[in-house]
HTML snippet that shows the backbone in 3Dmol.js (N, CA, C, O; Angstrom):
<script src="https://3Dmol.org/build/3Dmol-min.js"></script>
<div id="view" style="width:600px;height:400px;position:relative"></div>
<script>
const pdb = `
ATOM      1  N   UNK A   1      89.828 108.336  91.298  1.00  0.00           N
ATOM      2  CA  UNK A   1      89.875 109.712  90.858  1.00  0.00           C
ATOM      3  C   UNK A   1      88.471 110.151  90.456  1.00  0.00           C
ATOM      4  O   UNK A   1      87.637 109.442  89.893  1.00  0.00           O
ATOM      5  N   UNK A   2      88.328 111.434  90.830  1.00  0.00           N
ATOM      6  CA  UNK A   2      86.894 111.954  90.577  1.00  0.00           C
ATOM      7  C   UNK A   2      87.098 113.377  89.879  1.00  0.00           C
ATOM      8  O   UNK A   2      88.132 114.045  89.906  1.00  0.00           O
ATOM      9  N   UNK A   3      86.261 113.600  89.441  1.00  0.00           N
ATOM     10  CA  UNK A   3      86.437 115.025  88.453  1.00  0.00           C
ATOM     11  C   UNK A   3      84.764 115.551  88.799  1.00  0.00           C
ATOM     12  O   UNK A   3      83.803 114.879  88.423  1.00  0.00           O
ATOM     13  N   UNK A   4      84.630 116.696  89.478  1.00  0.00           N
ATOM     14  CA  UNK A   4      84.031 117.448  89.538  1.00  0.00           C
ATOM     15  C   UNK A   4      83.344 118.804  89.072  1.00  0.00           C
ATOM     16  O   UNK A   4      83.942 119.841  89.361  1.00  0.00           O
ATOM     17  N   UNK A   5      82.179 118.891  88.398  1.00  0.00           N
ATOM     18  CA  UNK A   5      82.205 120.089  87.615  1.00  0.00           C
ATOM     19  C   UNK A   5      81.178 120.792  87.903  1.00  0.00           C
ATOM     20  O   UNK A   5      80.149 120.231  87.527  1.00  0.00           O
ATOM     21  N   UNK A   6      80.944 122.113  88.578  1.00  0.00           N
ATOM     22  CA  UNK A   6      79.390 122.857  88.190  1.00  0.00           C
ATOM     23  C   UNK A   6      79.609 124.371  87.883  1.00  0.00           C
ATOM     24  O   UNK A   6      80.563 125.148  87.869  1.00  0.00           O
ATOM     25  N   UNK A   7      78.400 124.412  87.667  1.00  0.00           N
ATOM     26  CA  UNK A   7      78.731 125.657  87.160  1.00  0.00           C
ATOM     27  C   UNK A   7      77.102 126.937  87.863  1.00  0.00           C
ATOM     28  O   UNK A   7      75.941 126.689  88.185  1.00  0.00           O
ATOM     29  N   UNK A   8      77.709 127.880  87.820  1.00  0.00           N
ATOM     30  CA  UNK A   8      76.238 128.695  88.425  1.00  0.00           C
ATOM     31  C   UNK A   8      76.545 130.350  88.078  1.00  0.00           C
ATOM     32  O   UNK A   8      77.399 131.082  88.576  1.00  0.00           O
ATOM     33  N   UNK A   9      75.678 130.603  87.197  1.00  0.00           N
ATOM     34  CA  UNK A   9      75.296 131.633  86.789  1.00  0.00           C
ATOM     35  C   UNK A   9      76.753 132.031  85.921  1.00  0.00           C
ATOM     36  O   UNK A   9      77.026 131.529  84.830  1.00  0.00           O
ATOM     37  N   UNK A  10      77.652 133.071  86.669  1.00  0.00           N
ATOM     38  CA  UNK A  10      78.311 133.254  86.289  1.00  0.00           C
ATOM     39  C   UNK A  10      80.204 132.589  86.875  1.00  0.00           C
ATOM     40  O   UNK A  10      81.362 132.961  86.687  1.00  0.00           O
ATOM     41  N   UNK A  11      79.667 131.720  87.451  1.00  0.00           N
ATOM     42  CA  UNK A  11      81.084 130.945  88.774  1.00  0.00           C
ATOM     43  C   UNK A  11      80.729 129.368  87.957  1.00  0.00           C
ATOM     44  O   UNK A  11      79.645 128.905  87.603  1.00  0.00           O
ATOM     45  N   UNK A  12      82.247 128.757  87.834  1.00  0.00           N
ATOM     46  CA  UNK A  12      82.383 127.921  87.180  1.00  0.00           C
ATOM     47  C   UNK A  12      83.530 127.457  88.182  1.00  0.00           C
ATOM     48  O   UNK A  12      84.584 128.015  88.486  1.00  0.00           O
ATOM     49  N   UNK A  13      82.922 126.144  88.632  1.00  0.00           N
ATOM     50  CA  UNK A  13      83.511 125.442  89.863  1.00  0.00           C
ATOM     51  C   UNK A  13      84.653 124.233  89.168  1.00  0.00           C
ATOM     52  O   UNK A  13      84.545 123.995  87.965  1.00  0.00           O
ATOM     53  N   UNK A  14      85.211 123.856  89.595  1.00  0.00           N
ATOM     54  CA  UNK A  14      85.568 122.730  89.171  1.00  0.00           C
ATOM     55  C   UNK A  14      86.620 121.982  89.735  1.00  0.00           C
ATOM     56  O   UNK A  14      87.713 122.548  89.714  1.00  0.00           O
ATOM     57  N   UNK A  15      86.557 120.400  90.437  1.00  0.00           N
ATOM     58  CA  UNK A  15      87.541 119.631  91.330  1.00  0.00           C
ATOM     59  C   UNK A  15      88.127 118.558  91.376  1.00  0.00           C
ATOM     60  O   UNK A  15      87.322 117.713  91.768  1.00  0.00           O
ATOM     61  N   UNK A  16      89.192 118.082  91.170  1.00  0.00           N
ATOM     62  CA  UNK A  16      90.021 116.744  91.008  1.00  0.00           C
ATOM     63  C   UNK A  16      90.138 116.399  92.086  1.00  0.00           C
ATOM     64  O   UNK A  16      90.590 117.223  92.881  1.00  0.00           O
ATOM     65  N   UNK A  17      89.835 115.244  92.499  1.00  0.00           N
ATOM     66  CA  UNK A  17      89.291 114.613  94.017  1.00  0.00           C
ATOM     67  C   UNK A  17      90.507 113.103  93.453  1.00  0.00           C
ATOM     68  O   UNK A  17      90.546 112.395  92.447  1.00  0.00           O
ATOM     69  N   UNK A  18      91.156 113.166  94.453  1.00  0.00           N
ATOM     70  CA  UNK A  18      91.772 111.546  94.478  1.00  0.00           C
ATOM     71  C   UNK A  18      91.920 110.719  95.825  1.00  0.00           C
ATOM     72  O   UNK A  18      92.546 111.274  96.728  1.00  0.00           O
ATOM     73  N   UNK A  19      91.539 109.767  95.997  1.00  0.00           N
ATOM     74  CA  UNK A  19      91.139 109.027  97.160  1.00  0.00           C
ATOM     75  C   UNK A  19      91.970 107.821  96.943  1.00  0.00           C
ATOM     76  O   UNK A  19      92.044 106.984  96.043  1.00  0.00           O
ATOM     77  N   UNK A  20      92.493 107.991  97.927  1.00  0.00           N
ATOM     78  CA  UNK A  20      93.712 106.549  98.112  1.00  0.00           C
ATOM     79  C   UNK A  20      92.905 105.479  99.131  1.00  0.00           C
ATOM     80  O   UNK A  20      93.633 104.570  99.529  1.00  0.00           O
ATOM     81  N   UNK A  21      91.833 105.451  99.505  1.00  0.00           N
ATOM     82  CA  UNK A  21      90.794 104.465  99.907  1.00  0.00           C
ATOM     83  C   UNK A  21      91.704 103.530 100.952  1.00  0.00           C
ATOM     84  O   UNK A  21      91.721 102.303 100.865  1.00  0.00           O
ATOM     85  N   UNK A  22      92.510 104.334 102.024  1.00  0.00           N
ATOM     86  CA  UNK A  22      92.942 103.665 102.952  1.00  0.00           C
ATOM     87  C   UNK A  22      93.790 102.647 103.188  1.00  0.00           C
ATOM     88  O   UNK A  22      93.949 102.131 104.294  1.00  0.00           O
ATOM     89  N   UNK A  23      94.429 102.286 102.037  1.00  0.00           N
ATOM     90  CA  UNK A  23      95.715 101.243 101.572  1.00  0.00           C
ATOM     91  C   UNK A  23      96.424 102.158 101.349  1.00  0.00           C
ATOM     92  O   UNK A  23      96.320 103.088 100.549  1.00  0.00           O
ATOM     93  N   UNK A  24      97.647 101.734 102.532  1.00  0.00           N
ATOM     94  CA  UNK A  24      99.096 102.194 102.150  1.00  0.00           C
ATOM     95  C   UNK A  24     100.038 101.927 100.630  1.00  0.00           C
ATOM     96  O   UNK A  24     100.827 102.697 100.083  1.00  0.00           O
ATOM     97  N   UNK A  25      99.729 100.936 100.339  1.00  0.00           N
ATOM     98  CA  UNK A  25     100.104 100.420  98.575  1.00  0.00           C
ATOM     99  C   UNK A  25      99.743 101.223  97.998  1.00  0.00           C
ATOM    100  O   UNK A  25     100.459 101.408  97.014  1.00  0.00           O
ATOM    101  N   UNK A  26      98.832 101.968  98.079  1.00  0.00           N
ATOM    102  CA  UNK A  26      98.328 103.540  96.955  1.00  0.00           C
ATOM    103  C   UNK A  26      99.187 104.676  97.406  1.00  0.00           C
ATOM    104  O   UNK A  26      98.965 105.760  96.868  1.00  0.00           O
ATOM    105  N   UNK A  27     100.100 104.609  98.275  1.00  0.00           N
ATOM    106  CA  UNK A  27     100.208 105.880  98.497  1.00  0.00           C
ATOM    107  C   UNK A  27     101.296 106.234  97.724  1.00  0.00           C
ATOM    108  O   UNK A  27     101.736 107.308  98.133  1.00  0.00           O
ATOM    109  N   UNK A  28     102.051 105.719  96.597  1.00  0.00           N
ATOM    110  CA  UNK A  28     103.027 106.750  95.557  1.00  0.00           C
ATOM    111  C   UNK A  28     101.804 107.095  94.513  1.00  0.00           C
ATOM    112  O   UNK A  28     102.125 107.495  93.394  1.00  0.00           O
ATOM    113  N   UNK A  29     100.737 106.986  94.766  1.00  0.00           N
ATOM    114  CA  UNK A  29      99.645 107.366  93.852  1.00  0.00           C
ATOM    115  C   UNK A  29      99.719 109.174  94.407  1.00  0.00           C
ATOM    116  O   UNK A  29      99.448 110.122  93.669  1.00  0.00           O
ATOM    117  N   UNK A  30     100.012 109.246  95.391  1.00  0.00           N
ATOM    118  CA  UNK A  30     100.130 111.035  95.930  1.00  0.00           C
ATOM    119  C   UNK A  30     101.213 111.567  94.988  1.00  0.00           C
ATOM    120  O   UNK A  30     101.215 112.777  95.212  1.00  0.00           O
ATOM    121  N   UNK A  31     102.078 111.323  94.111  1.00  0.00           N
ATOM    122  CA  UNK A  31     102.656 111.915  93.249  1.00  0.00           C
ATOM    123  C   UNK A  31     101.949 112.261  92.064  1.00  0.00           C
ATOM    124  O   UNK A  31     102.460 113.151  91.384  1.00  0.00           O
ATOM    125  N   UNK A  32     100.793 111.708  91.634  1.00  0.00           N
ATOM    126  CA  UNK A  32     100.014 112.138  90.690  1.00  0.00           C
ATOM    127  C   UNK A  32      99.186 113.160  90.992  1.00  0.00           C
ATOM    128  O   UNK A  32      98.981 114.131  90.263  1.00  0.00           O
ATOM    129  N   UNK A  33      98.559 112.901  92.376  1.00  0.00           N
ATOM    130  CA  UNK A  33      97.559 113.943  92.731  1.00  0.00           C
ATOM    131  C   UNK A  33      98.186 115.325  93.416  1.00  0.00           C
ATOM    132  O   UNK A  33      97.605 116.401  93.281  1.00  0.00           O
ATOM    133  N   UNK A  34      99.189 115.218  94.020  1.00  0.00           N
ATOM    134  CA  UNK A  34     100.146 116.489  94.380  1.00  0.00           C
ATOM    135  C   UNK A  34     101.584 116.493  93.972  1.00  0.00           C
ATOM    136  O   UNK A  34     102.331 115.744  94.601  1.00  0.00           O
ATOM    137  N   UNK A  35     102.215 117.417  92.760  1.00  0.00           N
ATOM    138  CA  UNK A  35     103.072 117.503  92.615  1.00  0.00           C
ATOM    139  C   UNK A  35     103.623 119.048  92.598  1.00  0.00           C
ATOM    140  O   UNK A  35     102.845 119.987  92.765  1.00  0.00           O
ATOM    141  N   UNK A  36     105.010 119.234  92.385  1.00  0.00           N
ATOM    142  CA  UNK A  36     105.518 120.594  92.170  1.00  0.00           C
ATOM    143  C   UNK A  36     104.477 121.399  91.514  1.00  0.00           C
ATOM    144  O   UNK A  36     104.000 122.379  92.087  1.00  0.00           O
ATOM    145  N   UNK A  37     103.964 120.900  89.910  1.00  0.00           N
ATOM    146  CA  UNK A  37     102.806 121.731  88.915  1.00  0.00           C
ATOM    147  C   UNK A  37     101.802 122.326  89.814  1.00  0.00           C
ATOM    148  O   UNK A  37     101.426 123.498  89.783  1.00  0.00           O
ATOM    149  N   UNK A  38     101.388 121.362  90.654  1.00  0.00           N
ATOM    150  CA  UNK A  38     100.048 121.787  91.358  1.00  0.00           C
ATOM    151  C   UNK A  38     100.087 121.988  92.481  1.00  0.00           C
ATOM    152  O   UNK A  38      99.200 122.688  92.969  1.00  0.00           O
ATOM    153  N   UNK A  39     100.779 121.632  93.035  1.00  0.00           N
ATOM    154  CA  UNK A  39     100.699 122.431  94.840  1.00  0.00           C
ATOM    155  C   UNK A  39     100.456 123.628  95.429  1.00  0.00           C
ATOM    156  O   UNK A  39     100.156 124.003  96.563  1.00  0.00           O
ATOM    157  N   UNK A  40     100.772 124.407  93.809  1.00  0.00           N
ATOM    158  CA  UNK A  40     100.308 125.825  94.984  1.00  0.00           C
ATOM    159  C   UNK A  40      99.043 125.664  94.323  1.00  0.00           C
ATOM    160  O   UNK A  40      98.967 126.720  93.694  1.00  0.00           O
ATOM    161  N   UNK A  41      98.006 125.012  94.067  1.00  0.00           N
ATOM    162  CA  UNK A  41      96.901 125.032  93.777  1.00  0.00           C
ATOM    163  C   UNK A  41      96.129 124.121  94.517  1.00  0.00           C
ATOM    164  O   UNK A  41      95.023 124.077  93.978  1.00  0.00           O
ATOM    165  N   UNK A  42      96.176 123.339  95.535  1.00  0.00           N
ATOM    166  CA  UNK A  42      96.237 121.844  96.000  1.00  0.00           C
ATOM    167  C   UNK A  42      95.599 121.934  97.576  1.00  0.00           C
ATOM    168  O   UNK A  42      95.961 122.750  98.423  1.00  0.00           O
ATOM    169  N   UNK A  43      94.808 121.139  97.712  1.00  0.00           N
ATOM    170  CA  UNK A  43      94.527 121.386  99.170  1.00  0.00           C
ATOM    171  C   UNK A  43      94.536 119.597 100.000  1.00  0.00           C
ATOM    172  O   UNK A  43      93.488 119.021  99.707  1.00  0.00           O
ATOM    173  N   UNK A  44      95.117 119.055 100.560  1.00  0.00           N
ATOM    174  CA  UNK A  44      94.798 118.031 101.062  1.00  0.00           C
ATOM    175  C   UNK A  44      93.865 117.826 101.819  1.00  0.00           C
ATOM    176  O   UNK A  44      93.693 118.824 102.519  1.00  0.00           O
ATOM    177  N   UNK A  45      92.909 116.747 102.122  1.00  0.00           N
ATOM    178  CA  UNK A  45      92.380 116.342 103.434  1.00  0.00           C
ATOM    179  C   UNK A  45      92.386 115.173 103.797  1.00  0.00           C
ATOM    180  O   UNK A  45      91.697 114.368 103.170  1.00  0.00           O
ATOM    181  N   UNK A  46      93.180 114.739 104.936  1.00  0.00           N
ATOM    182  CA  UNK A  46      92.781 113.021 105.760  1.00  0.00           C
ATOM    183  C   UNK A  46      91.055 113.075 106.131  1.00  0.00           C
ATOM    184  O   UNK A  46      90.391 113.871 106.794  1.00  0.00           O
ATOM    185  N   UNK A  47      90.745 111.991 105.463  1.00  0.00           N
ATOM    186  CA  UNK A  47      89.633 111.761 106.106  1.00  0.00           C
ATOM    187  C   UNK A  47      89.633 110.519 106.916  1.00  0.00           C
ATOM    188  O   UNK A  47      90.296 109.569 106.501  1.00  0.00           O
ATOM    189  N   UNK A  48      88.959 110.414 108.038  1.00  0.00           N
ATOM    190  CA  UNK A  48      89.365 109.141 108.849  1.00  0.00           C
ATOM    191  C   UNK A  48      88.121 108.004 108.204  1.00  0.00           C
ATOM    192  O   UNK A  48      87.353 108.431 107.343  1.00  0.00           O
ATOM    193  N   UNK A  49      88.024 106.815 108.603  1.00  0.00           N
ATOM    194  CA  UNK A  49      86.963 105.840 108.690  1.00  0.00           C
ATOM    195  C   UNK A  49      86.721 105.372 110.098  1.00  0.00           C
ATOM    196  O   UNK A  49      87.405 104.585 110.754  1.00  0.00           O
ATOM    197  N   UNK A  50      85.716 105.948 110.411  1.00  0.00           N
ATOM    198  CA  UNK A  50      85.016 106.310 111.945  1.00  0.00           C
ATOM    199  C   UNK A  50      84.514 104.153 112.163  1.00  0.00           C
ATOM    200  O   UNK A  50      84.367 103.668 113.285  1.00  0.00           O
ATOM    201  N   UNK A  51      84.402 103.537 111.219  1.00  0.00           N
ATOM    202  CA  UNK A  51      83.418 102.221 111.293  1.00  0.00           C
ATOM    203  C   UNK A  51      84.995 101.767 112.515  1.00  0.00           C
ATOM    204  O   UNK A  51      84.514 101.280 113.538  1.00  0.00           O
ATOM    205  N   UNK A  52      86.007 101.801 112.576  1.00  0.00           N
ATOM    206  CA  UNK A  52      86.791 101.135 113.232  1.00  0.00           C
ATOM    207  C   UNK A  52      87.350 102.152 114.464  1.00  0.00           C
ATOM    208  O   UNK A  52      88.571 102.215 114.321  1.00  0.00           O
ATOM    209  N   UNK A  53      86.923 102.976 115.626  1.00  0.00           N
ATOM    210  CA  UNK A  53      87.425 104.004 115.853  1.00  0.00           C
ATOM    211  C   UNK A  53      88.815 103.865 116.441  1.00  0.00           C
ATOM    212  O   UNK A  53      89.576 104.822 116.581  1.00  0.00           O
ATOM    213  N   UNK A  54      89.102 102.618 116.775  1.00  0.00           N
ATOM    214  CA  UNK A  54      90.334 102.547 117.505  1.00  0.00           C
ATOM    215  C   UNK A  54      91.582 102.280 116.331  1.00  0.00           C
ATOM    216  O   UNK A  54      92.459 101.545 116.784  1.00  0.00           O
ATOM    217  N   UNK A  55      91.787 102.664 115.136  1.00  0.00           N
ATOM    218  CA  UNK A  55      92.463 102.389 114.606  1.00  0.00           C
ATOM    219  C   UNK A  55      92.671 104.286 114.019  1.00  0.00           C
ATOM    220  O   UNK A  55      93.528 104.586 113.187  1.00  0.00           O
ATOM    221  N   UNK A  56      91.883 105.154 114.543  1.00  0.00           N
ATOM    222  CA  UNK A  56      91.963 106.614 114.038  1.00  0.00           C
ATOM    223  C   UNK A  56      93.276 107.255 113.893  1.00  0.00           C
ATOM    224  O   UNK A  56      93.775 107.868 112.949  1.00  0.00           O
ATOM    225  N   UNK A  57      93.891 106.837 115.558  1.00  0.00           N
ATOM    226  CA  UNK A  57      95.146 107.441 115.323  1.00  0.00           C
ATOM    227  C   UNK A  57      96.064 106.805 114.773  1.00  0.00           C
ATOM    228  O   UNK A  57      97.047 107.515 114.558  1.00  0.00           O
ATOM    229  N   UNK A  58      96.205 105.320 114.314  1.00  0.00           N
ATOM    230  CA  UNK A  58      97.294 104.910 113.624  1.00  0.00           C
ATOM    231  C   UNK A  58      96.917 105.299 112.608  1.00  0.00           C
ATOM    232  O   UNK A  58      97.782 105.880 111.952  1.00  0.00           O
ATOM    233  N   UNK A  59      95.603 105.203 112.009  1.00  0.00           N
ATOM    234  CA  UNK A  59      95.326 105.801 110.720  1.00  0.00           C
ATOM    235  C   UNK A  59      96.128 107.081 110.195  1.00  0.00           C
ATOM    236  O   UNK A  59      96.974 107.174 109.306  1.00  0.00           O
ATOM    237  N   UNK A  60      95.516 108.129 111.136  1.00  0.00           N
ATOM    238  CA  UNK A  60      96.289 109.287 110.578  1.00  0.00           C
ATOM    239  C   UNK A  60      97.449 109.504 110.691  1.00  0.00           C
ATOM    240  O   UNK A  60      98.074 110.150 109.850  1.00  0.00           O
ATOM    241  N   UNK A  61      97.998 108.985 111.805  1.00  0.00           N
ATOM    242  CA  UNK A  61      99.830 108.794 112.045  1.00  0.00           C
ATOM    243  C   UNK A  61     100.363 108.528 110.697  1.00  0.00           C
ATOM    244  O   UNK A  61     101.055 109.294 110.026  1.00  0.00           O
ATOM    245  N   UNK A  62      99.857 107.071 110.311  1.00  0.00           N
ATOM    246  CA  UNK A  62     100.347 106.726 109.143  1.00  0.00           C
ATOM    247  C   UNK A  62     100.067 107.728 107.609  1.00  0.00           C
ATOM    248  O   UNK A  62     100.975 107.838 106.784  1.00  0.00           O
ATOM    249  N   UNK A  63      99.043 108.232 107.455  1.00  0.00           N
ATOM    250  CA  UNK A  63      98.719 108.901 106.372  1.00  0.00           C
ATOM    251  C   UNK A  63      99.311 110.329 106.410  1.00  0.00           C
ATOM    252  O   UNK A  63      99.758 110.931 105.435  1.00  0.00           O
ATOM    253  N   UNK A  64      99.240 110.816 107.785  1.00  0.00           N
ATOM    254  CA  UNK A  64     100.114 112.191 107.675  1.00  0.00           C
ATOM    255  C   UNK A  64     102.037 112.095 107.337  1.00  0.00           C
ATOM    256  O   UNK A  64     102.767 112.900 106.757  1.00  0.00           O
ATOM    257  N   UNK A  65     102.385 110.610 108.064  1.00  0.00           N
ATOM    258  CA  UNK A  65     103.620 110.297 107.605  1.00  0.00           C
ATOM    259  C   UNK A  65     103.797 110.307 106.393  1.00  0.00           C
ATOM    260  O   UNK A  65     104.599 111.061 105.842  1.00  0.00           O
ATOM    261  N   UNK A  66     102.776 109.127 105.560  1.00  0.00           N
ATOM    262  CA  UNK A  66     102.788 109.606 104.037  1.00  0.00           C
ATOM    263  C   UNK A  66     102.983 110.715 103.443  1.00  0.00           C
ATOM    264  O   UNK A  66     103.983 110.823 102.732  1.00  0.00           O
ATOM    265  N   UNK A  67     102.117 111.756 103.583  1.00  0.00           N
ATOM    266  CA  UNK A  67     101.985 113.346 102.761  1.00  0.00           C
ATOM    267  C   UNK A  67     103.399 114.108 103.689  1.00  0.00           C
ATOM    268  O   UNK A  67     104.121 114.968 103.185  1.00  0.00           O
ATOM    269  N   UNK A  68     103.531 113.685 104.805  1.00  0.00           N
ATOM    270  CA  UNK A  68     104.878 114.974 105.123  1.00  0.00           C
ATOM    271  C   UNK A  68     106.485 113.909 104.589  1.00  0.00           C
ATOM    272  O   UNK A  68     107.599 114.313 104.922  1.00  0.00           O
ATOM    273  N   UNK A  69     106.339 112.773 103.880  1.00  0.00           N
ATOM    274  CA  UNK A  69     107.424 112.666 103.213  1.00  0.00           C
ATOM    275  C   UNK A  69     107.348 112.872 101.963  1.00  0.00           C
ATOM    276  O   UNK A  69     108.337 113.035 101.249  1.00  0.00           O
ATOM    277  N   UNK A  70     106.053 112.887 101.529  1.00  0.00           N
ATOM    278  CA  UNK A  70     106.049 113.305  99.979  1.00  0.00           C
ATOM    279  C   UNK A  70     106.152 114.638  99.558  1.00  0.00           C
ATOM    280  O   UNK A  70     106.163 114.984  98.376  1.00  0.00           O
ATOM    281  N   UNK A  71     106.258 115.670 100.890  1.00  0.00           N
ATOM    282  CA  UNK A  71     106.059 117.077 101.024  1.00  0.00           C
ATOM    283  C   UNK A  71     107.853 117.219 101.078  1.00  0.00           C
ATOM    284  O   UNK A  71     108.402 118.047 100.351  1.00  0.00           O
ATOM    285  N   UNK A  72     108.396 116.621 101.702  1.00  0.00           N
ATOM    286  CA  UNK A  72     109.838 116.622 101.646  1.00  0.00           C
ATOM    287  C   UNK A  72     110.220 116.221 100.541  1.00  0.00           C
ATOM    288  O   UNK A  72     111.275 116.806 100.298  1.00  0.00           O
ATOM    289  N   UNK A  73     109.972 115.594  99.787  1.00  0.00           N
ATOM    290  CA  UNK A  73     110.656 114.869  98.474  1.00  0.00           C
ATOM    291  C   UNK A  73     110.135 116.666  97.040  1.00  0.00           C
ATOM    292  O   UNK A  73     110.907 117.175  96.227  1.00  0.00           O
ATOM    293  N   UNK A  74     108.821 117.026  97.288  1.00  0.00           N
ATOM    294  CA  UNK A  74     108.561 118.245  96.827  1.00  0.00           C
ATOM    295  C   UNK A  74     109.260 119.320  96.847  1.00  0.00           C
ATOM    296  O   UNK A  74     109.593 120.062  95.922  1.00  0.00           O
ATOM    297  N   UNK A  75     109.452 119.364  97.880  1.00  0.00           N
ATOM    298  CA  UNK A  75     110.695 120.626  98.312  1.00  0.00           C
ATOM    299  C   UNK A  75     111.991 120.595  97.492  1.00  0.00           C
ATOM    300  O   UNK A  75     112.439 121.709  97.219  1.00  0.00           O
ATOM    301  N   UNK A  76     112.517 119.785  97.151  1.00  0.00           N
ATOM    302  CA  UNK A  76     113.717 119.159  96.243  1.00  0.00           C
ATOM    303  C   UNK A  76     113.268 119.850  95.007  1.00  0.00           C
ATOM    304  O   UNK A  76     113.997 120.540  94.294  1.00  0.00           O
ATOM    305  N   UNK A  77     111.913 119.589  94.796  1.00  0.00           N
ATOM    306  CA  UNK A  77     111.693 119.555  93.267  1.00  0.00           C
ATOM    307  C   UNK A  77     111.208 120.969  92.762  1.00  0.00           C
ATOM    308  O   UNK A  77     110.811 121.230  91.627  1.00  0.00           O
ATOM    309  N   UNK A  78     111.341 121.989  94.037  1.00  0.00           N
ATOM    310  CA  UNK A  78     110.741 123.157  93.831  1.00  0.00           C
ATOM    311  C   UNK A  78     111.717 124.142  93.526  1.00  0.00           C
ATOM    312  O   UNK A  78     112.874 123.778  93.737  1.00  0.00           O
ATOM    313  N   UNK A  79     111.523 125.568  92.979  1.00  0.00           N
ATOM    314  CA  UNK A  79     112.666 126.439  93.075  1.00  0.00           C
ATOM    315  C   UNK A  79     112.629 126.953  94.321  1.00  0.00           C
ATOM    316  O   UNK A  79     111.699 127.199  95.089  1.00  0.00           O
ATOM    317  N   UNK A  80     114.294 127.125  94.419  1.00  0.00           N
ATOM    318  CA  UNK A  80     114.784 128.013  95.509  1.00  0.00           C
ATOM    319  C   UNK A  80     113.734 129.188  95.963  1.00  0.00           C
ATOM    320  O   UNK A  80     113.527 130.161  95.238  1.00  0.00           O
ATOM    321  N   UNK A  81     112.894 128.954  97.619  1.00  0.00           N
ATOM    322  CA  UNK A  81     112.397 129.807  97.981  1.00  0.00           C
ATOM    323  C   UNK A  81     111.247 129.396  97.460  1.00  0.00           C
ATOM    324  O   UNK A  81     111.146 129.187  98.669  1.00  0.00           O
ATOM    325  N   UNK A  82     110.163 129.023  96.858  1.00  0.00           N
ATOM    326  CA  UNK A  82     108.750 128.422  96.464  1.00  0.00           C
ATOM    327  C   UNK A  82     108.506 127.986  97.297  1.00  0.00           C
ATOM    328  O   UNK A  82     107.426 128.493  97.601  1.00  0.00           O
ATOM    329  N   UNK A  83     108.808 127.185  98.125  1.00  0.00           N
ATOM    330  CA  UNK A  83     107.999 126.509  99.094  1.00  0.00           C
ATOM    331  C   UNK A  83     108.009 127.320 100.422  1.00  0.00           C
ATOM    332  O   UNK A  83     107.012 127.134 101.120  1.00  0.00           O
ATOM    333  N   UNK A  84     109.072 128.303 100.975  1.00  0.00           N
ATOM    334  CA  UNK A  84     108.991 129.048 101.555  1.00  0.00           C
ATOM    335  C   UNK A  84     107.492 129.695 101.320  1.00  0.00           C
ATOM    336  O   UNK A  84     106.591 129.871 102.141  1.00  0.00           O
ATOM    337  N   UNK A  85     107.543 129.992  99.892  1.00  0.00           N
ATOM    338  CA  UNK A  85     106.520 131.612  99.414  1.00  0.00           C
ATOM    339  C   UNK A  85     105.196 130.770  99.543  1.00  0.00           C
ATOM    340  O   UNK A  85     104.183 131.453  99.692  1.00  0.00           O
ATOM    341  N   UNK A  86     105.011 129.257  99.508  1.00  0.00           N
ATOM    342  CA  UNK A  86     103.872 128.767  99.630  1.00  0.00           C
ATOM    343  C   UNK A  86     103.308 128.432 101.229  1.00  0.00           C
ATOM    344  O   UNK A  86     102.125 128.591 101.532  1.00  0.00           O
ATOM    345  N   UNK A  87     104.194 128.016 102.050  1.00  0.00           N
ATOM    346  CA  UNK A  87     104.201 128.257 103.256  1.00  0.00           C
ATOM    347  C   UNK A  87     103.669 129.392 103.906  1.00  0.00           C
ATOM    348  O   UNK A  87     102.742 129.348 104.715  1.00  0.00           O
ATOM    349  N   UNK A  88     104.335 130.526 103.502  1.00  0.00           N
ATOM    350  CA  UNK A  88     103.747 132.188 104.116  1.00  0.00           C
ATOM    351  C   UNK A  88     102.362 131.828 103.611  1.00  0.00           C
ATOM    352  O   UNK A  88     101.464 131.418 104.346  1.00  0.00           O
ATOM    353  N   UNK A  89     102.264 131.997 102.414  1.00  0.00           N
ATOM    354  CA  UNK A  89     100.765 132.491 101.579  1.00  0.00           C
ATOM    355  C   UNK A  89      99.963 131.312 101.835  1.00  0.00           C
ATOM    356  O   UNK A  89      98.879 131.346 101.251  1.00  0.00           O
ATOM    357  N   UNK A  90     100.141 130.451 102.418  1.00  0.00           N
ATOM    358  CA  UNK A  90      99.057 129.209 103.427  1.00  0.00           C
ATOM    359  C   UNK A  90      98.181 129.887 104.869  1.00  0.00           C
ATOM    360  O   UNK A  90      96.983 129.937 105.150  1.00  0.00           O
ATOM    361  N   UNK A  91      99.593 130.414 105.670  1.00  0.00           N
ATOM    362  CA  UNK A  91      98.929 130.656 106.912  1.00  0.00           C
ATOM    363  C   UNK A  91      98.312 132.167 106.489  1.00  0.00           C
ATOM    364  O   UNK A  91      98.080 132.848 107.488  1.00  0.00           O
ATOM    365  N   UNK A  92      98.072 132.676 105.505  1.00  0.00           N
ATOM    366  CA  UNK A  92      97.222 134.398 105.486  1.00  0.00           C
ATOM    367  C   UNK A  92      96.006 134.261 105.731  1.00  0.00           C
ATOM    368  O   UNK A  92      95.269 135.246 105.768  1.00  0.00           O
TER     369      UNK A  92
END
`;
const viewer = $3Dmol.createViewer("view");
viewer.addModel(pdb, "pdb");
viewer.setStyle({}, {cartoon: {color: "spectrum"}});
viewer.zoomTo();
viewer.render();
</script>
């Protein structure tokens, strides 16, 4: 986990970075870093590790499997229609 802070002039930045460092064993650690509280605030990104390239697409196969079941288990935990309203207000 990383915590990010700057600040400039009058804009005050600030970012919670969590990195599951490519072990599947970390990944109920994605309930801390994205939950119902924060999702509509939340942005994911897979990043790949280019040092092995032939392992890219199982990589992300596997890691996008991760986040779109933890995205299903979210949906449960949301009110009726929230995740709809977060869905629309994604693709604007």
């Amino acid at each position: 986990y990383l915590f990010i802070w700057f600040s400039c002039s009058d804009l005050l930045s600030r970012a919670h970075i969590w990195t599951l460092e490519g072990d599947v064993g970390h990944a109920p650690l994605v309930d801390f870093a994205l939950n119902e509280k924060n999702i509509s605030n939340s942005v994911v990104l897979v990043v790949l590790d280019f040092s092995q390239p032939w392992l890219l697409v199982e990589s992300l196969e596997k890691w996008l499997k991760v986040l779109e079941n933890h995205i299903e288990v979210l949906k449960t935990k949301l009110a009726a229609g929230e995740f709809d309203t977060l869905t629309k207000a994604s693709t604007l």
